[in-house]
NUGUNU-320176 format. One record per residue (C-alpha): chain; y, z, x; residue in one letter. Coordinates in steps of 0.2 Angstrom, whole numbers, always signed. Layout:
> A; Y; Z; X; A
...
This chain:
> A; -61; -212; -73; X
> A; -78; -204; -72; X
> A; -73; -183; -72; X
> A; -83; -173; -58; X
> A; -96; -159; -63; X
> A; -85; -145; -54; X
> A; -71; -153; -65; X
> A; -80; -150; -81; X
> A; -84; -133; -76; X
> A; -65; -127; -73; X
> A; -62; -135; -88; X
> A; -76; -126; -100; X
> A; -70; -111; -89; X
> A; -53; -112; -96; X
> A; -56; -112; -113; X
> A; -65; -97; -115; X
> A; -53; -87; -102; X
> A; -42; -83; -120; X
> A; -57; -74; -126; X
> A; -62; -66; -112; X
> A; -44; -59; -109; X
> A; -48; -49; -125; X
> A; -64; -37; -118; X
> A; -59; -21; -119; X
> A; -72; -15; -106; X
> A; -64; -15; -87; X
> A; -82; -21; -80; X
> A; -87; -34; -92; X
> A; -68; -42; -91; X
> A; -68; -41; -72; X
> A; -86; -49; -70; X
> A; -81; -64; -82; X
> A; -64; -65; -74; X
> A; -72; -73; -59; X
> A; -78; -91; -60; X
> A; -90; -88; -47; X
> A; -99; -76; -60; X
> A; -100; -87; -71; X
> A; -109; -100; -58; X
> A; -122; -86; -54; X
> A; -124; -80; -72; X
> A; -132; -99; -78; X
> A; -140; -101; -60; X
> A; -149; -84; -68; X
> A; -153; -92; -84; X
> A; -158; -107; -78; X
> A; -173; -100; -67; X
> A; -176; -85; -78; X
> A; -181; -101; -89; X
> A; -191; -109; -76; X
> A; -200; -95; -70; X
> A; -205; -88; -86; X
> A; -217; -105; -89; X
> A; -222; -103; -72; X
> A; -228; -86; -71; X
> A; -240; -88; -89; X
> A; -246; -103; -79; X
> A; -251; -98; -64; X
> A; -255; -79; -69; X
> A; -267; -70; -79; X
> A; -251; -59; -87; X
> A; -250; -54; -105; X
> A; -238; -63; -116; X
> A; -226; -51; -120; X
> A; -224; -46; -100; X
> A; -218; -64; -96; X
> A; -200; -63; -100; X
> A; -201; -45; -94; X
> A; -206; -51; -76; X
> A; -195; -66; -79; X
> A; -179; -56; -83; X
> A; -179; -44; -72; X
> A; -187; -54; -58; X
> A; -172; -68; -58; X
> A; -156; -56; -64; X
> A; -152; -52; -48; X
> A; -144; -69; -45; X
> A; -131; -64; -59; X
> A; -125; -51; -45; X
> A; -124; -61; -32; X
> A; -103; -59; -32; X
> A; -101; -42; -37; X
> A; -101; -32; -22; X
> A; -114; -25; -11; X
> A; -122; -11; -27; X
> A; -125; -26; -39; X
> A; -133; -37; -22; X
> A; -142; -20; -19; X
> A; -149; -19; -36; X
> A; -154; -36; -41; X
> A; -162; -37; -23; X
> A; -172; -21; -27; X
> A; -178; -27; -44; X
> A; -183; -45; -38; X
> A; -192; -37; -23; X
> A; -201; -26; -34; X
> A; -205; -38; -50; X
> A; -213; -52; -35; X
> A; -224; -38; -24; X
> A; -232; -33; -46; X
> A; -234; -51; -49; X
> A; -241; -56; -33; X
> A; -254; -42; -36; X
> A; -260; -53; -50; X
> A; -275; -62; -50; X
> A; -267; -80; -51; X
> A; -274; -99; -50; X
> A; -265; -103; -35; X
> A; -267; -100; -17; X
> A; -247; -92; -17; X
> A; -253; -76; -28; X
> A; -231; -75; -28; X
> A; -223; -86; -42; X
> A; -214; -101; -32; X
> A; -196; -94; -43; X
> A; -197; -77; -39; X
> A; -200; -84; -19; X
> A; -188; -92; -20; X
> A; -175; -78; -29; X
> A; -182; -66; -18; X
> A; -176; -77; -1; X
> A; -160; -81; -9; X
> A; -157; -63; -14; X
> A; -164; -56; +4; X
> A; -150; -65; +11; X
> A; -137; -60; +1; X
> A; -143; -40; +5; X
> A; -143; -46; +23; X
> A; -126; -50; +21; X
> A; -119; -38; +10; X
> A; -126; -20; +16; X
> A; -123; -7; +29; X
> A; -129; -11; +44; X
> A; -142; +3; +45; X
> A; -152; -3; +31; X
> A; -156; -21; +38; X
> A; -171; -16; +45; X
> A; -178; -7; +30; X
> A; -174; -23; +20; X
> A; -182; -35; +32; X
> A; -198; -25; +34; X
> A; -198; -23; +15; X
> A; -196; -40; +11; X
> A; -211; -46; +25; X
> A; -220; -33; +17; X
> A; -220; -42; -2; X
> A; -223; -59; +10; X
> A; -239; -53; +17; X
> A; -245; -49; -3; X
> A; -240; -63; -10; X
> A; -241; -77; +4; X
> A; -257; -86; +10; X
> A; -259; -79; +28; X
> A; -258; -97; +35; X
> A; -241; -97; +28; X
> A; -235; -76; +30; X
> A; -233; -77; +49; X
> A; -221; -93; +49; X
> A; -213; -84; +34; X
> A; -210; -67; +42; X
> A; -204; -77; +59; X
> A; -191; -84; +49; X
> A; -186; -71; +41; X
> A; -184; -60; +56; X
> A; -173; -74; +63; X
> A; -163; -76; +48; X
> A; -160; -55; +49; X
> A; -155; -56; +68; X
> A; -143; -71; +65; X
> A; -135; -63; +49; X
> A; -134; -46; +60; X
> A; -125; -55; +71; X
> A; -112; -67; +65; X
> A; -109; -49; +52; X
> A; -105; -43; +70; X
> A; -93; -55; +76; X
> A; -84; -59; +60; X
> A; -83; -38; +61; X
> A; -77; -38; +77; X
> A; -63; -52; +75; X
> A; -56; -43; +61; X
> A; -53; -29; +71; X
> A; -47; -37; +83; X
> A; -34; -44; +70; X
> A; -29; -27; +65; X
> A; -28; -20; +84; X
> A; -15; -33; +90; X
> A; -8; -31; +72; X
> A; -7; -13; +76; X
> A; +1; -18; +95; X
> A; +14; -32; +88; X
> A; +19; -16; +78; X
> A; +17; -4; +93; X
> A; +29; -17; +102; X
> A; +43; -21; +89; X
> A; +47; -1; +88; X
> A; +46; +2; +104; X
> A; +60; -13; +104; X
> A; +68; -5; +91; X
> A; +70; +12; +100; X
> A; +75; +4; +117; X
> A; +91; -5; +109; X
> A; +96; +13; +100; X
> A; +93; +19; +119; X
> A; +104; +7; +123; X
> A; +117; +9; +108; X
> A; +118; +27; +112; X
> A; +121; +25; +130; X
> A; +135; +12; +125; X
> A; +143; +23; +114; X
> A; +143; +39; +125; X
> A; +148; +28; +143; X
> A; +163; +21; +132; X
> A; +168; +31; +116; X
> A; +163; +48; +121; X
> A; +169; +45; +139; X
> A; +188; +38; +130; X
> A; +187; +54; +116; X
> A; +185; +64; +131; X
> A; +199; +59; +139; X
> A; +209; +60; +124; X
> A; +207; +77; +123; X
> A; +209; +82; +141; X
> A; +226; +73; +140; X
> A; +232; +83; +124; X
> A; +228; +97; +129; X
> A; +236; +95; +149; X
> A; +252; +86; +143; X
> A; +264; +100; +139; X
> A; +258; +108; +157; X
> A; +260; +91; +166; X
> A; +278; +88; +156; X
> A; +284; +103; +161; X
> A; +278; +100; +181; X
> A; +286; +83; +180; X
> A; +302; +79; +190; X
> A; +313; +79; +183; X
> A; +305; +92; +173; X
> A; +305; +90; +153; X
> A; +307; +103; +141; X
> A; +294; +104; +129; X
> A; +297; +113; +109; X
> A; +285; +120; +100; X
> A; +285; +106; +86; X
> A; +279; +97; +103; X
> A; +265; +109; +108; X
> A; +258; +111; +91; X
> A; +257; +89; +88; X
> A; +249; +87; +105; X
> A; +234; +102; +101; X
> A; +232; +95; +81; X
> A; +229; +79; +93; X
> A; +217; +86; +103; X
> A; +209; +94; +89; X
> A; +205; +78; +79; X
> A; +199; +70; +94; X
> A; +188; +83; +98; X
> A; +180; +85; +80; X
> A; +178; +64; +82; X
> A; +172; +69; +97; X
> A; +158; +81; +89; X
> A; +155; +68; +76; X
> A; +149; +54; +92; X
> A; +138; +68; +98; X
> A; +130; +70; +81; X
> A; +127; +50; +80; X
> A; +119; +50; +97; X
> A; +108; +63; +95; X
> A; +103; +53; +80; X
> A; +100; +37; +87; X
> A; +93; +43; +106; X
> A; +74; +43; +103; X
> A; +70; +55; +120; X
> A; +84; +68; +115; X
> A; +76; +85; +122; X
> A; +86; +93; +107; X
> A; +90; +89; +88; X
> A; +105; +83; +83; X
> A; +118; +97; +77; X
> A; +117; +89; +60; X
> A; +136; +91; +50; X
> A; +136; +94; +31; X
> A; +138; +76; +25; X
> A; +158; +78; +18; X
> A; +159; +74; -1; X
> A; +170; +79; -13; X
> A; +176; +94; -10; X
> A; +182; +87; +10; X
> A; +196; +78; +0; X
> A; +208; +91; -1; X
> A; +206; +94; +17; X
> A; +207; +77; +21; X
> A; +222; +74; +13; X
> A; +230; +90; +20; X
> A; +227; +84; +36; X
> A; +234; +65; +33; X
> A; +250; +76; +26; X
> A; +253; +86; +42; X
> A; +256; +70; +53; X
> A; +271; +66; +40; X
> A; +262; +56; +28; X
> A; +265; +56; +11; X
> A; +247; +58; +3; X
> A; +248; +61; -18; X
> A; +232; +67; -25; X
> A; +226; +68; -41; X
> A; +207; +71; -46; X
> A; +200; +76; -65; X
> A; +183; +72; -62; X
> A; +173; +89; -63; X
> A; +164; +90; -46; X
> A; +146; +96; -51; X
> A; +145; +82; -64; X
> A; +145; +67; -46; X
> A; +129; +67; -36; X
> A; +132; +71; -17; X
> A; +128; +55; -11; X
> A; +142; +49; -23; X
> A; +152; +61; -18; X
> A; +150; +54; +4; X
> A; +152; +36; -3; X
> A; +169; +41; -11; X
> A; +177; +52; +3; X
> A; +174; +40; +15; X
> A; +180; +24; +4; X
> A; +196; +35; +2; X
> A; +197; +42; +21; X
> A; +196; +22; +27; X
> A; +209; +17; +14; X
> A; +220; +32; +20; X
> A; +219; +26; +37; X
> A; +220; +8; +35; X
> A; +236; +12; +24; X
> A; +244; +24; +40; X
> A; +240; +9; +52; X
> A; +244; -8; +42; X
> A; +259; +1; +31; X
> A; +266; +16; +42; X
> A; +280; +27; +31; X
> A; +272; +20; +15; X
> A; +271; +34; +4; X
> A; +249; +32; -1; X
> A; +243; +39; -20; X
> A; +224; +46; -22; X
> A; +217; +46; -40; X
> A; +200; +49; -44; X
> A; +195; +51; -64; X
> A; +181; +45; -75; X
> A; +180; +28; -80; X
> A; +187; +28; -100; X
> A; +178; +9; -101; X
> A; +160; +16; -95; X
> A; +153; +35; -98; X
> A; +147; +42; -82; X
> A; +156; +31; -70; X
> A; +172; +38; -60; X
> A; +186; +27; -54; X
> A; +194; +30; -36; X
> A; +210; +22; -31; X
> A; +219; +23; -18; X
> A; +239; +14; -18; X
> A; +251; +14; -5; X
> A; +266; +3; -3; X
> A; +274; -8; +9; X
> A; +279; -3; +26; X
> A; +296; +5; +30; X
> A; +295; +7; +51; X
> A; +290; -8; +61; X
> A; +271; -12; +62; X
> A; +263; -12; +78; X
> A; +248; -19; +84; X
> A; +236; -15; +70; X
> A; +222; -29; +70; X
> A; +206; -23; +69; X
> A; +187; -29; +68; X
> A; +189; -35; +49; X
> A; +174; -21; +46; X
> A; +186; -9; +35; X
> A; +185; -18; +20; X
> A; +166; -23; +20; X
> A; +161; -9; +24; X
> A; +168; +2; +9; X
> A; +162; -11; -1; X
> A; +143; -7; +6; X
> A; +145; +11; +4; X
> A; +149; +8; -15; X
> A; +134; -4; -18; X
> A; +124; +9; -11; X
> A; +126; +21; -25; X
> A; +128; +4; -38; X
> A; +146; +6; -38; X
> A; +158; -10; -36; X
> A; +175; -10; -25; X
> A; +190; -23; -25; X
> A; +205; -22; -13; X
> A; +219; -34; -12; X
> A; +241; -33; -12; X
> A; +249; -27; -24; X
> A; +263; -40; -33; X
> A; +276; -29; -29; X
> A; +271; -25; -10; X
> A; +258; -14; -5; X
> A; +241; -14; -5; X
> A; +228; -5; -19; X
> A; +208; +0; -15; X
> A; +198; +1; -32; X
> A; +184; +7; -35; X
> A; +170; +11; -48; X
> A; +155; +20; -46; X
> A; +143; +29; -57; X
> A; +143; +48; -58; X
> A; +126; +52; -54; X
> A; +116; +36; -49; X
> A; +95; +38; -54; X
> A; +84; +33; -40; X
> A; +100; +34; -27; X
> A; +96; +50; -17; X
> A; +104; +43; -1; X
> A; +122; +32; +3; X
> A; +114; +21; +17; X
> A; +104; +14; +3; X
> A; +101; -4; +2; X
> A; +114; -10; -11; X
> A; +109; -18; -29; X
> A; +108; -35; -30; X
> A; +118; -34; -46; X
> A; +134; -31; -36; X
> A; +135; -45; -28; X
> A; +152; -51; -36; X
> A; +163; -35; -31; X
> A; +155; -40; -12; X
> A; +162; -57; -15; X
> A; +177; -50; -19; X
> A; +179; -40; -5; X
> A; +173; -52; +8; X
> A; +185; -65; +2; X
> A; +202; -54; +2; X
> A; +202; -57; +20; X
> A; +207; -74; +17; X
> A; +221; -70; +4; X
> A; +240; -72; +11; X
> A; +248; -55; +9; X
> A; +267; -56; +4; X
> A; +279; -50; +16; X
> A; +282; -31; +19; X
> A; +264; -28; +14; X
> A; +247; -22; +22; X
> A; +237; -36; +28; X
> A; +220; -37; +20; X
> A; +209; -39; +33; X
> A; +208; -21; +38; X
> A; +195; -9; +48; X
């Protein structure tokens, strides 16, 4: 099979590219990096070889100016791919080189050498195309000018007539292609426009979901708490109502209120017309685990703490990506297991330096459990918080009843400032882990897995 011209090229092309990947200077290996160059580079060659016969033919120069005028009359088509400054200067120097030569004495009628014509169209062109707008004219007058030296005037008017049109219609596709392209990037720019506008609409709508229900119910909540020793005591018959009493219905209200605070703080956050800032709350972390656990204690749960890990050595994001792994286990425990006594252990990881291990353990059930399913979000979702700081997390039943959250993390995670982070890829097995105790079958008297 006969191989194609363009096929030899590619071919002669790729074998030098070893050697040309070794040029240290950045100009030299860009320009021979481009096969286009290399095209333009032996178009150059081939009529600086031409032209330089030509011009000791049909002009009276000296010798040793021939490869003068021929060099730097057709070098200009070497930059023809290398931007607007090479087009610039190689037009320059052919327009130059062909107005001296035509002012030659020569033996034919075109006092201009037929090559550098014809260099000087192609390169004209290519200035056309390649410069600011504002210097078109100046190039197209210039360029008629060389033609009304060089050419016979039966010939110049034609010549300068075409050149004019060629100059109006390069002006104007330059305009169009110009135009389009910015067209492209406005309705880029408006898809964009739109898509966040779309996005803020639906945390509009997040926001008022989330006040109409959960604020409205958290409200409620508290109102009742707060009213139910006075309406107890109005009852008929009328119900006597202890202290004990009075002090679990206002560390009721309490909590719901401080949830409450919490909604308010999210939607400030996600409403994107909010007249005022969000009261932003310090982001809990570590040192929030003591009062955690003190309030799981005070609603009769037995809550067992044990921490060695020196708190100024864990980064804060760490810190929020623990407290709430060990706040969702705590409450999963109260609500799948209730009067299981729960353990909370945080210590450095003896396998791996600069990782902590949290766990939390609590065991089976000793009252009746009630209605405890939930959206199956509990244990994915501690499992993303861990990811987040490049952490892993298991959770599964214990063989003797129970259930047990574990989790490793490193201490201070570099390039993690934030616990929404996206999670490594790395990771993935402890989220298959995770995602799959859902599915496990717990033994009886223990937590169900799928919590949250």
């Amino acid at each position: 099979m006969k191989t194609s011209v363009a096929q030899r090229l590619g071919a002669g092309f790729r074998s030098v590219r070893p050697y040309v990947d070794q040029i240290s200077d950045p100009a030299v290996h860009r320009y021979l990096s481009r096969g286009r160059n290399w095209f333009a580079a032996l178009l150059a060659v081939a009529m600086i070889a031409v032209c330089w016969p030509v011009l000791g033919e049909y002009t009276s120069l000296p010798a040793f100016l021939l490869p003068v005028f021929a060099i730097v009359g057709c070098c200009g088509l070497a930059l023809l791919f290398t931007g607007p400054d090479g087009v610039r200067f190689g037009w320059a120097a052919t327009l130059i080189t062909s107005g001296v030569a035509s002012l030659v004495p020569g033996a034919d009628s075109w006092s201009m050498p037929i090559p550098l014509f014809l260099v000087l169209l192609v390169m004209t062109v290519a200035a056309l195309w390649t410069q600011p707008f504002r210097t078109l004219p100046i190039i197209t007058v210039a360029t008629a000018g060389v033609f009304f030296v060089g050419l016979p005037l039966s010939a110049v008017v034609g010549w300068v007539f075409a050149l004019v049109v060629v100059a109006i219609s390069t002006a104007f596709l330059r305009y169009r292609t110009l135009s389009q392209k910015e067209i492209a990037v406005q309705t880029e720019a408006t898809e964009v426009l739109r898509a966040r506008e779309a996005v803020l609409a639906e945390r509009s709508r997040i926001a008022r979901d989330l006040h109409d229900i959960v604020a409205h119910r958290m409200s409620m909540v508290v109102v009742m708490a707060q009213t139910a020793q006075f309406r107890l005591a109005a009852a008929e018959p009328r119900e006597q109502v202890g202290p004990g009493t009075v002090r679990e219905f206002a560390a009721i209200a309490d909590a719901a209120r401080e949830s409450l605070d919490e909604v308010r703080q999210l939607l400030g956050v996600l409403s994107p017309h909010s007249d005022r800032g969000a009261a932003l709350a310090p982001v809990p972390g570590l040192d929030a685990l003591s009062e955690l656990v003190d309030e799981v204690r005070a609603i009769g749960v037995t809550v067992e703490f044990d921490s060695t890990v020196v708190r100024d050595d864990v980064a804060p994001a760490v810190g929020t990506a623990v407290y709430r792994i060990v706040q969702e286990s705590i409450t999963n425990a109260t609500r799948h297991a209730p009067g299981a006594d729960i353990a909370v252990r945080m210590q450095p990881d003896a396998g791996h330096a600069g990782r902590l291990v949290v766990e939390v353990v609590n065991g089976g059930p000793t009252r009746p459990v009630g209605d405890a399913h939930g959206g199956g979000r509990g244990i994915l979702g501690m499992t993303e918080r861990a990811l987040a700081v490049g952490g892993t997390l298991t959770a599964a039943p214990r063989p003797g009843g129970g259930f047990v959250v574990r989790s490793s993390m490193p201490a201070n995670p570099i390039g993690r400032a934030e616990p929404g982070d996206p999670p490594n890829s790395d990771s993935d097995e402890a989220l298959d882990t995770a995602t799959s105790a859902p599915t496990q079958q717990p033994s009886a008297g223990t937590e169900p897995p799928e919590l949250g």
